[in-house]
N, C-alpha and C positions, 0 to 999 in steps of 0.2 A: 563250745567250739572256739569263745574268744582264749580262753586258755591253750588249747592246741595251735593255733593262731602264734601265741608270742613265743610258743616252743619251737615250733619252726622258726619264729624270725632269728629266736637266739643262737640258736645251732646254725645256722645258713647253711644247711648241707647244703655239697656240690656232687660231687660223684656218690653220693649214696641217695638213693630214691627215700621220700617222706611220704606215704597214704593217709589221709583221717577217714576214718570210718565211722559211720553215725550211727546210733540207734535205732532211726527216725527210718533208715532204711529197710529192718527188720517188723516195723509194726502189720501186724495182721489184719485183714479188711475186716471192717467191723459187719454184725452178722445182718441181713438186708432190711428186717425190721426194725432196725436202732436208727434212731440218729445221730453221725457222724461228730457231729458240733456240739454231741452231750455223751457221746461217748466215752466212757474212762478209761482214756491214755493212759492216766498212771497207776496201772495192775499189771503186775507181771503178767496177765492172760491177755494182753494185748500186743505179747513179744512174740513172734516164731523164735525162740531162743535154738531148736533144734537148727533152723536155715541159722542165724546168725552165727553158730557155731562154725558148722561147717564150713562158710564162704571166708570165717578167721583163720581157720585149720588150712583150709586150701591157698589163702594167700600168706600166708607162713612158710608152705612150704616152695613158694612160690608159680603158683599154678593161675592163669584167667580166670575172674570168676565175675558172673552181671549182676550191679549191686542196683536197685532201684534207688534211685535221687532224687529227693524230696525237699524242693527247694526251700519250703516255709512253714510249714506243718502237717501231721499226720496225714491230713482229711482235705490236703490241698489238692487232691487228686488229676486236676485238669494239668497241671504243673509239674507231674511226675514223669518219670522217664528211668528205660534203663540205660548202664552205662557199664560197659567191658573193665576192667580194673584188674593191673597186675602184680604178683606181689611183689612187694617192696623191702628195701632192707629195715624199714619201722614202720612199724602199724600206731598208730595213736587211734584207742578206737573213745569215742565220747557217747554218753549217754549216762539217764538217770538209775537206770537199772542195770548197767554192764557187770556192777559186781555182785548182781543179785545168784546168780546162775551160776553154781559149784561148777560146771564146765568150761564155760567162760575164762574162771579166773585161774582154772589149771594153763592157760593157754600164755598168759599175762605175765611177762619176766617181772613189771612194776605194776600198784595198784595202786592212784591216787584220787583222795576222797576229797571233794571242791568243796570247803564247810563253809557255803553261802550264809549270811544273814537274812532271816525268813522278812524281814519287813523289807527289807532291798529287795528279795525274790520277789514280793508283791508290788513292789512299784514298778518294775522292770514288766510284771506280766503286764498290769494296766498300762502301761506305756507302750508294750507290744502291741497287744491285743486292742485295746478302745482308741489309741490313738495312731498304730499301723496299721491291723487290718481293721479298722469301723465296728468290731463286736460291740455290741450292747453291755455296758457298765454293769448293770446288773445281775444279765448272764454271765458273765468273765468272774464277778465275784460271788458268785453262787457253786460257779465250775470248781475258783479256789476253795472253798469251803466245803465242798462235796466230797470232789475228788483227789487235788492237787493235795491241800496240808494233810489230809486222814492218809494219803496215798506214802506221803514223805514220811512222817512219822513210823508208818506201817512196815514200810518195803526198803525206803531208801533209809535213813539216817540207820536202821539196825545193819548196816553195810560197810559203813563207816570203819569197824572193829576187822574186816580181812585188808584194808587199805596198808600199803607199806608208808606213805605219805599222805599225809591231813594239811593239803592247802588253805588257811584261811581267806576269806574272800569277804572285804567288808564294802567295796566301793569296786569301781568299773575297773579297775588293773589292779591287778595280781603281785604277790611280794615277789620282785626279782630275784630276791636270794632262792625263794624254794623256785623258780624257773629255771634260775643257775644250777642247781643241785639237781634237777631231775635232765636237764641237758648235760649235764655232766655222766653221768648214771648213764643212760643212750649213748655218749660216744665210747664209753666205758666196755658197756655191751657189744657195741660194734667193733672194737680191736679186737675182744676177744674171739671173736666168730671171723677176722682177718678182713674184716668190711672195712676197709680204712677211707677217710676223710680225702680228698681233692687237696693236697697241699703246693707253693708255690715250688717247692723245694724241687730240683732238678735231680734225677735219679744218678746215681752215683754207678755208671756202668763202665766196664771196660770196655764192651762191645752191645749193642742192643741186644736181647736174648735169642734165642733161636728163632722162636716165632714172628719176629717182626724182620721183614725185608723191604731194603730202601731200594732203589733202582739205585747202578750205577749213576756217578753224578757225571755225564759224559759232557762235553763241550754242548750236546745237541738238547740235552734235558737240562741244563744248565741256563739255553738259552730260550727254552719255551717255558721254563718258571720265569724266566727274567722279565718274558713280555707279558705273562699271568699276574705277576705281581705290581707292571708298574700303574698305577694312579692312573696315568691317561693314555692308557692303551685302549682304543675303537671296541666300541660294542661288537661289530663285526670279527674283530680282529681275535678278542677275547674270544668267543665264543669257537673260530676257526683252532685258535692253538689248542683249545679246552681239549676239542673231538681229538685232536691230533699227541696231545699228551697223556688222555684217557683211552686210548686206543693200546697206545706202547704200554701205559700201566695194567693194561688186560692180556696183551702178552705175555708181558714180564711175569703175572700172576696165574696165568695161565698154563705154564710152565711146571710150576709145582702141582697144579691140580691134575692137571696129566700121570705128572708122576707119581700122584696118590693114586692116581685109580688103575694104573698101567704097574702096580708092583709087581717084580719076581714071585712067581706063585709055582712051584713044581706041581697044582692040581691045576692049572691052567693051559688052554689048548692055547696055540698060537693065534685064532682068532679072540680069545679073551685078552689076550695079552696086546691085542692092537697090531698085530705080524700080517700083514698081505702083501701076496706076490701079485705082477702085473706084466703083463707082455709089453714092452718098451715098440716104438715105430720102426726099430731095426731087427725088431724078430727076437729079441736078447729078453731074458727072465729078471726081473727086479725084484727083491723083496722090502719092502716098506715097512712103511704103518699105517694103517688106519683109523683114527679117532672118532669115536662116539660121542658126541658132545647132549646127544638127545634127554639125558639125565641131567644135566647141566640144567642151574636156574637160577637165575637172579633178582636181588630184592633189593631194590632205592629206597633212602630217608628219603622222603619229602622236603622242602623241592632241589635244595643242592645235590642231593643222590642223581638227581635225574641227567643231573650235567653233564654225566657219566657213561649214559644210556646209549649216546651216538656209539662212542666209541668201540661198546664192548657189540653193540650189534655190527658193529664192521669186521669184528673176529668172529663173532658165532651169530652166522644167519639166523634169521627165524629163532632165536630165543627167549623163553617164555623171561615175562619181569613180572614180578610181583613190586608192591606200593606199602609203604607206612607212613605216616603221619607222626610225627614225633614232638609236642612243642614242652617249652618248660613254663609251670608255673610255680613262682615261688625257688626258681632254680632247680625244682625235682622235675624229670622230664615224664611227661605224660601221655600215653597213645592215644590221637583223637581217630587213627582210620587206619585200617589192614584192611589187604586184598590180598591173600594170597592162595584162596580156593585154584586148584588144580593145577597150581603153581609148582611148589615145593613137594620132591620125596624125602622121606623119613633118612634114606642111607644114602643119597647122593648128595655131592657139591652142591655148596649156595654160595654164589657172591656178593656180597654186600657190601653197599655204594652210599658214600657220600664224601664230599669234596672236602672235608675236610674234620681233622677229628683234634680237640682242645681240651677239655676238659675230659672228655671220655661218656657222660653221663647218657648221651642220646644213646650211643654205641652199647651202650650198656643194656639198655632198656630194647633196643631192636635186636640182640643177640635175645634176650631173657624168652622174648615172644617167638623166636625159630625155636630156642629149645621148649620150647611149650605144644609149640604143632611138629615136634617132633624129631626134628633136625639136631643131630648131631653135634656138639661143639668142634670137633676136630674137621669137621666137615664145612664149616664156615668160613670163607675167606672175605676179611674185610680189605676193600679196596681205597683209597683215599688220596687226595693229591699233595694236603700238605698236613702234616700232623705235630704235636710237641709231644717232649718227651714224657709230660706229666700226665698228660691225656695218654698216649701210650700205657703208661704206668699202673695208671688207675686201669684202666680193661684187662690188662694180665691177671693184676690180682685177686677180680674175679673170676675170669675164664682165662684160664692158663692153658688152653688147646688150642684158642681161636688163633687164624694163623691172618696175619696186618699186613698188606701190602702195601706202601706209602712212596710217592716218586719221591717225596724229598720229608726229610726231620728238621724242622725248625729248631731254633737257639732253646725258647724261654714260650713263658705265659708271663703277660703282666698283667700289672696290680686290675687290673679290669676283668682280667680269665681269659684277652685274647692272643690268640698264637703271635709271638714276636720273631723276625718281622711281617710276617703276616701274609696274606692276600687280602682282607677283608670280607664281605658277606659276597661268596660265590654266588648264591644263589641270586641276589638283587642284579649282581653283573651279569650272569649268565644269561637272566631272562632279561636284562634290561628293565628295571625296576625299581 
């Protein structure tokens, strides 16, 4: 792990998501009459190799799948837990046996073999083991002698021979050069599949593309960014213009989703198409429209998304919202919570909220998970108050359907990754925090 560890530091993705996937997640309950703490981990008949296939294949192709997380070792069982995981633009999966399994390693664009030194591997476990977790010295080196080196010899080091890269590893970190080369390789991979990198670089556009619409910059949105944006503008005060600029920004967006779902259809009757007539107070026939918003549903990032939520319920009564959790670690962003049971249909509109979109990466990972329960990319409208053009940039080019609503396009990202000039952390202001 500590080698997948310096792989991420050295790439620092930003806009492409990074998963590690462990072994340690696929191991099999040992069978009721064994003992756990003598049981041999290192046999391939200790692997579900069938489940760990699968759950690779399925976040490849970028689908939810629940990995059990096993925070310290196999047989830690009180400390286990399962965990939703979605797929990612790179898998880094770790383990002693990952290249044992002719399936596995069909799945694996790279295969690199850690060629530790076995007497470091032995100081490391007694340093684990007798003096992390308290095992008994004797046990620990009985386990190694049993199962550990016969198992290594056995299963692992003949593995070594499908590896595309033989890391040597004689001390606690790793040759930068081969971490350089295998992060090289990964971004390598990632341009060709059109996964580009997070770069400062400002997009070189004549006009924003179709899909992304600013609101007019009217005197009246001009002056409720102005009071959003200054430093000491009243908690009160913030949070009144928020409702009040999140409201207009749900019209404005509003607008085209209408007109997505209200298209010219010659197999539609006039009530499909939104047509009602109505008898006016003077006796006189009116023909209208009437909108359906009942299909309509909406889903917040956690908690800047919610800032949101005033407003768009002041346009659409009673509308359902659905919740995500979105935090980054390590700069890849990660789903700690969804709620969107009986929320979201499969072919209607979903708006999607939060206050502000920078690098793109959260935006990214909350689109991946509607198209995963179902939802449409063309069907998505993301809603946002302030956004840059990089963050913009990076969500297009991997969903080029999703349609951006944004009251205003900031300059630049700086050297930090935040929107310039900014609002700062909506979410601390809006709740006061």
């Amino acid at each position: 792990m500590e080698f997948c560890n310096q792989v991420k530091h050295h790439m620092k993705l930003l806009g492409n998501q990074l998963v590690c996937v462990s072994e340690h997640s696929f191991y099999k309950t040992p069978p009721e009459d064994s003992n756990s703490q003598n049981y041999n981990w290192d046999h391939p008949e200790a692997v579900d190799f069938e489940l760990f296939y699968n759950t690779l294949n399925s976040l490849k192709l970028g689908k939810n799948v629940e990995i059990a997380v096993k925070k310290h070792s196999p047989h830690d069982s009180e400390n286990n837990k399962n965990e939703e995981v979605y797929g990612a633009d790179v898998l880094l999966v770790v383990g002693t046996l990952v290249l044992y399994e002719p399936k596995l390693r069909e799945l694996m664009d790279l295969k690199v073999f850690i060629d530790a030194d076995q007497d470091n591997c032995l100081v490391r476990r007694l340093r684990r083991d007798v003096f992390g977790r308290k095992f008994d010295c004797k046990d620990v080196l009985q386990k190694y002698n049993d199962h550990v080196k016969p198992g290594y010899n056995a299963y692992i080091l003949p593995t070594k021979q499908f590896a595309n890269v033989i890391v040597p590893c004689r001390s606690k970190l790793f040759d930068e050069v081969s971490i350089a080369l295998i992060s090289q390789f990964i971004s390598t991979k990632l341009k060709e599949r059109d996964q580009y990198e997070l770069t400062l670089e400002i997009p070189k556009w004549s006009s924003p593309p179709s899909q992304v619409h600013i609101m007019p910059q009217t005197q009246l949105i001009r002056s409720l960014s102005t009071i959003l944006r200054n430093e000491k503008t009243p908690l009160v005060d913030f949070i009144f213009h928020t409702d009040r600029l999140s409201r207009l920004l749900a019209e404005f967006a509003l607008d085209s989703v209408i007109a997505d779902m209200y298209k010219p259809d010659e197999g539609k009757g006039k009530e499909d198409m939104g047509v009602k007539e109505v008898v006016t107070p003077t006796g006189s026939v009116y023909t209208g429209v009437k909108l359906d918003y009942s299909k309509v549903s909406v889903v917040s990032i956690m908690r800047a998304g919610e800032a949101l939520e005033n407003g768009v319920r002041e346009v659409i009564k009673d509308i359902k919202i659905g919740k995500m959790l979105i935090q980054s670690e390590n700069k890849a962003p990660r789903l700690f919570y969804c709620s969107l049971h009986n929320i979201i249909s499969p072919d209607a509109p979903v708006l999607l909220l939060d206050a502000t979109l920078a690098t793109g990466s959260t935006v990214k990972m909350a689109v991946r998970v509607l198209l995963d329960h179902g939802v449409q990319e063309k069907n998505i409208y993301f809603l946002t108050i302030v956004s840059s053009p990089q963050g913009v940039h990076s969500v297009l080019k991997t969903y080029s359907q999703l349609n951006i609503f944004t009251a205003t396009m900031d300059e630049d990202l700086d050297e930090r990754l935040y929107i310039s000039p900014g609002i700062g952390n909506f979410g601390d202001r809006y709740f006061g925090t």
